[in-house]
N, C-alpha and C positions, 0 to 999 in steps of 0.2 A: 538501612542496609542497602549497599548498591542495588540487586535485585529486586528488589521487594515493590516496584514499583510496578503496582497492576499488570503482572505479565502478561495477562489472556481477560481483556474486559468481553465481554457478552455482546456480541454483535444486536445488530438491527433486526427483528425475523424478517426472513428470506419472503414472508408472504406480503411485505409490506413495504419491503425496500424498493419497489416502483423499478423493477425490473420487466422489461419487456417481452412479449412473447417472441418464441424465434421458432417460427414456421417449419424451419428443417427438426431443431431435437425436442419441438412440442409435441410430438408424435410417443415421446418416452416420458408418462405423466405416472408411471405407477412403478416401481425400481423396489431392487430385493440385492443387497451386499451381501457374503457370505462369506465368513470367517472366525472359526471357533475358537479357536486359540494360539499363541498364550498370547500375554502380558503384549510382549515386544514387536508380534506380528503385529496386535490388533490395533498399536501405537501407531505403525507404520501404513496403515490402512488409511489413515487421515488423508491421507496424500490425495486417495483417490477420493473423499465425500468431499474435497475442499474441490475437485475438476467438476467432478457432480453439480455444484453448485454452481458453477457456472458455465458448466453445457448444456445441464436440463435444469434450468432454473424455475423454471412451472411444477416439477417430479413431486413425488411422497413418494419417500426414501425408507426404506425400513431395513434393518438389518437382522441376522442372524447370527446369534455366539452363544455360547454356554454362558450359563447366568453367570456365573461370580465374574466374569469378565465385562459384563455389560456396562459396569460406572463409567467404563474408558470412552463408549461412545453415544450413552445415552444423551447425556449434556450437548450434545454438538448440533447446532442450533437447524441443521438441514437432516437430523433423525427425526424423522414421526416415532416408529414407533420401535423398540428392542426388542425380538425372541425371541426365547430361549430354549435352546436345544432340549432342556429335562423336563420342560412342559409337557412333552410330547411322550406318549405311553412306548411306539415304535415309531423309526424312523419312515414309515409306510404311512402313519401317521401323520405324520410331520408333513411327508410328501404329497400328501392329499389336501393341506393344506395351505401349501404353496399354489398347488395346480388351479384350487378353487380362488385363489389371491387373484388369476389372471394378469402375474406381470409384466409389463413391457419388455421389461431387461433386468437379470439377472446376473450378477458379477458373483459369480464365486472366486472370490480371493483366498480359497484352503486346496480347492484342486485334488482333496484324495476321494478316495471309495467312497465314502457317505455321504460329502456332499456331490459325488457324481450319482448315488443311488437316487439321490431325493429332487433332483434335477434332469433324471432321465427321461428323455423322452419332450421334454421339455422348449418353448421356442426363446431366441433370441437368449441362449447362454450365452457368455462371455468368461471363458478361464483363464487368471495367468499360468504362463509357463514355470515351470523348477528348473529348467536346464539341469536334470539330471546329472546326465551324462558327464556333463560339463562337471559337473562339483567331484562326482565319482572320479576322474581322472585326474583329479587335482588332491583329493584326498589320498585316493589308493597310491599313484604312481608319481604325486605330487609334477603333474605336466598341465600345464596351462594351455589353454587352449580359445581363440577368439575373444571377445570382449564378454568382461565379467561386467553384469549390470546388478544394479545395486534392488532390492526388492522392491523398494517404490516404482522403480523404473519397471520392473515386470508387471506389477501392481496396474500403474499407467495402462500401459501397452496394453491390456486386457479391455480397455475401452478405446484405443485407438490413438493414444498418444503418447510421444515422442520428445519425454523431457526429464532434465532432473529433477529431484526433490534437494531445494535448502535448508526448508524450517518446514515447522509443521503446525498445526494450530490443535490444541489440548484445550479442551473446555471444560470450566471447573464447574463442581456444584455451590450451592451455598453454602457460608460456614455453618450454618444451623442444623446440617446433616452432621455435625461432629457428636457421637457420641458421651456421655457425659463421662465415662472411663477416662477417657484423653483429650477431654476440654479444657484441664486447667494447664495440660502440656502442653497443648495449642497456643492458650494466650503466652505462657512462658516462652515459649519458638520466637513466636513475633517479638517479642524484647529484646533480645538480644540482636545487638549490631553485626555480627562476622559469627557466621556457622556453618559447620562442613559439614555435609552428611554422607554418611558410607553404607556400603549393604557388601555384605564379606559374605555373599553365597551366590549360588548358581541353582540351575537347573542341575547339573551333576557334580561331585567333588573337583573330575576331572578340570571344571572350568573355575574353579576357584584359588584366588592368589593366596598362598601361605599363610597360614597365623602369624607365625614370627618375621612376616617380611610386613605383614599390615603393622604389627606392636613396633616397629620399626620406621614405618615410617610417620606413622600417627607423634610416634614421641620428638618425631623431626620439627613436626609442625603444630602439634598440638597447645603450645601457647598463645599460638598467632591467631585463635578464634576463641571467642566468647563458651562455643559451644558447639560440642561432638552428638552428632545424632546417629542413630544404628539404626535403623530400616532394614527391612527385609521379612521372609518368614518360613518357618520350618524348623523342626531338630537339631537338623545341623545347622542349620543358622544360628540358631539359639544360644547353641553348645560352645559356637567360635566364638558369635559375641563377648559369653561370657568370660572366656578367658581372655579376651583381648583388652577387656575392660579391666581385669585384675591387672595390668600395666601397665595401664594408665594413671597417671596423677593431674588429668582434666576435667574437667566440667563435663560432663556427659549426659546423655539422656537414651535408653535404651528402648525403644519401638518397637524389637524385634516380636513379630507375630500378635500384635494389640492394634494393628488398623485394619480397617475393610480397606477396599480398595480406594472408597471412595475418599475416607478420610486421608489412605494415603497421597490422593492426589494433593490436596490440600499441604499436605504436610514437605511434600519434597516442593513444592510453588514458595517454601519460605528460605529455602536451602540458599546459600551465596555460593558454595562449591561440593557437586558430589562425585564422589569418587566408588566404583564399584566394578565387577566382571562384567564381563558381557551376558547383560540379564535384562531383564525387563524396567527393573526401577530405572536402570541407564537410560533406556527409550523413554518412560517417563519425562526423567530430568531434561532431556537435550530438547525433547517437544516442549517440552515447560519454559527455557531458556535459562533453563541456569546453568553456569559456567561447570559443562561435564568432564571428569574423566572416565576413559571404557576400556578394561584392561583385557587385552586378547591373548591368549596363550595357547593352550590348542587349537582353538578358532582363527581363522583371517578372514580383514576382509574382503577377500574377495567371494567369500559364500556368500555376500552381499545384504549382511544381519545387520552392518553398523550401524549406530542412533543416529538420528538425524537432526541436527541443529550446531550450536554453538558446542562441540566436541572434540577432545583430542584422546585418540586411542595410541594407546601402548603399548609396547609386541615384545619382544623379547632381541635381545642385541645381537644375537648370534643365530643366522643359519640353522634350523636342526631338519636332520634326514625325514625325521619322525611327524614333522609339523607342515602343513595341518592333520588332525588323525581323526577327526571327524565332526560335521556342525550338533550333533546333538548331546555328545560328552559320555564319559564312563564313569561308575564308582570309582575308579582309581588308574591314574595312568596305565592303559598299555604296555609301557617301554619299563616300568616302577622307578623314572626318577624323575620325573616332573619337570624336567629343564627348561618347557616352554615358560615355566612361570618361576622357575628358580633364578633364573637367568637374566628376569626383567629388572632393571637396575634401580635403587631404592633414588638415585637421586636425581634421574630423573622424573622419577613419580614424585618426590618433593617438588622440584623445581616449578613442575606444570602448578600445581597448589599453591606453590608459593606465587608463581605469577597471575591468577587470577586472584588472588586475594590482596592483590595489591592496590 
């Protein structure tokens, strides 16, 4: 498969790669990142352990996330060590732990109320900005205002730097973390030559593209791969799957809500083209290097959420009054007709498909 060629080999350790002390940021030997969730944020977080790496290359690096989110960065060769937020009986707890951690610098990359409680008081924080404001006037009154920067860019700037993100480095586990459920789906993945993979859910309904516009264009293209993979996880995930797959007459393989995360990583590293909303597995895929689609429809980017890598995002052809209506989505449109995603044109979203599968 074009992709399939080692996209993320396992670096050198940092402790060994014969990097030099640097007198100025040898001063910060002992670092604490902070950010709970989800999926897409903690993807985008990479940005900042890859600067880590080489501004305090002497550090031990430890992070903070809710456990089930932890596979995303435990792997990444400048984590010592993961912690997990439900370890902790109270957030008072937790904070007494950090205080007695003594560390140099502290990045909280989540910036709400709890990791401001557990951080209070505290020396040498570093918080990115939300630009609130900014999103709220662009939502409510839909008016733009100054330069929208993109999250890694705020992400950066929390440590004092001043640059884009183009790619990002995703670090897998071994394949032996695969549990034996979806071991023999595993080796089946890797056989086949040309494989799309799709994830037909969201964080809310609001941000997801139509059943009959996905059976729609899956049947455009669905000859031209070996093999349809469904990813994702949830109810409602589950439920669209299902019916999307009843109109299909391709080779499929249904994933939905059967991987950890960890095996998911594994599993989307084998993809040749995925296609999904603006959700997490998208962040996945485009850190991973496989040829993404990321379909935006109530969302833009300019709330500054899009994946980062080899990515082509999708919006809708037309103008609406109604759009953007907010970055975190609703059970069901606002306006009840869904136009930012009724609207998005089926052959464009082939054509992109059809062009990296080429």
């Amino acid at each position: 498969m074009n992709n399939k060629v080692a996209k993320r080999a396992l670096p050198q350790s940092r402790r060994v790669a014969g990097k030099s002390i640097n007198n100025i940021t040898d001063k910060f030997r002992n670092l604490l990142v902070i950010r709970f969730s989800s999926i897409g944020d903690i993807v985008l977080t990479n940005s900042v352990l890859e600067k880590i790496d080489e501004k305090y290359p002497n550090a031990k690096v430890d992070y903070l996330t809710k456990k089930i989110y932890s596979p995303i960065v435990k792997f990444h060769p400048i984590v010592d060590k993961v912690i997990n937020l439900e370890e902790y009986k109270s957030l008072s707890e937790l904070r007494n732990k950090i205080k007695n951690s003594n560390y140099d610098l502290i990045i909280d990359l989540h910036n709400s109320l709890r990791s401001k409680f557990i951080t209070f008081g505290l020396k040498n924080v570093k918080r990115y900005k939300k630009h609130k404001f900014q999103r709220y006037l662009l939502t409510k009154f839909k008016f733009k205002i100054g330069e929208y920067l993109h999250v890694t860019e705020k992400y950066l700037n929390a440590i004092g730097e001043r640059q884009k993100t183009k790619s990002l480095k995703i670090f897998l586990p071994n394949e032996s973390i695969i549990g034996n459920k979806v071991k023999k789906r595993f080796a089946e993945l890797k056989k086949n030559r040309r494989v799309l993979g799709i994830s037909v859910g969201a964080s809310k309904p609001s941000k997801m593209f139509p059943i009959h516009k996905w059976i729609e264009v899956l049947n455009s293209v669905g000859e031209k791969f070996d093999l349809i993979v469904f990813l994702g996880n949830g109810t409602i995930e589950n439920e669209m799957t299902d019916k999307i797959e009843q109109k299909l007459n391709f080779k499929t393989m249904n994933l939905c809500s059967k991987l950890t995360i960890s095996e998911l990583l594994l599993f989307v590293n084998e993809l040749d083209v995925f296609i999904g909303n603006d959700s997490g597995i998208s962040h996945i895929s485009a850190g991973l290097g496989v040829d993404t689609i990321a379909i935006f429809g109530q969302t833009v980017p300019e709330y500054g959420f899009t994946p980062v890598g080899n990515v082509e995002i999708i919006e809708p052809k037309i103008d609406l009054k109604c759009r953007p209506c907010g970055h975190l989505g609703y059970n069901e449109c606002p306006k009840k007709h869904h136009k930012c995603m009724e609207e998005i044109s089926i052959e464009k979203i082939v054509n992109k498909i059809e062009k990296y599968n080429l």
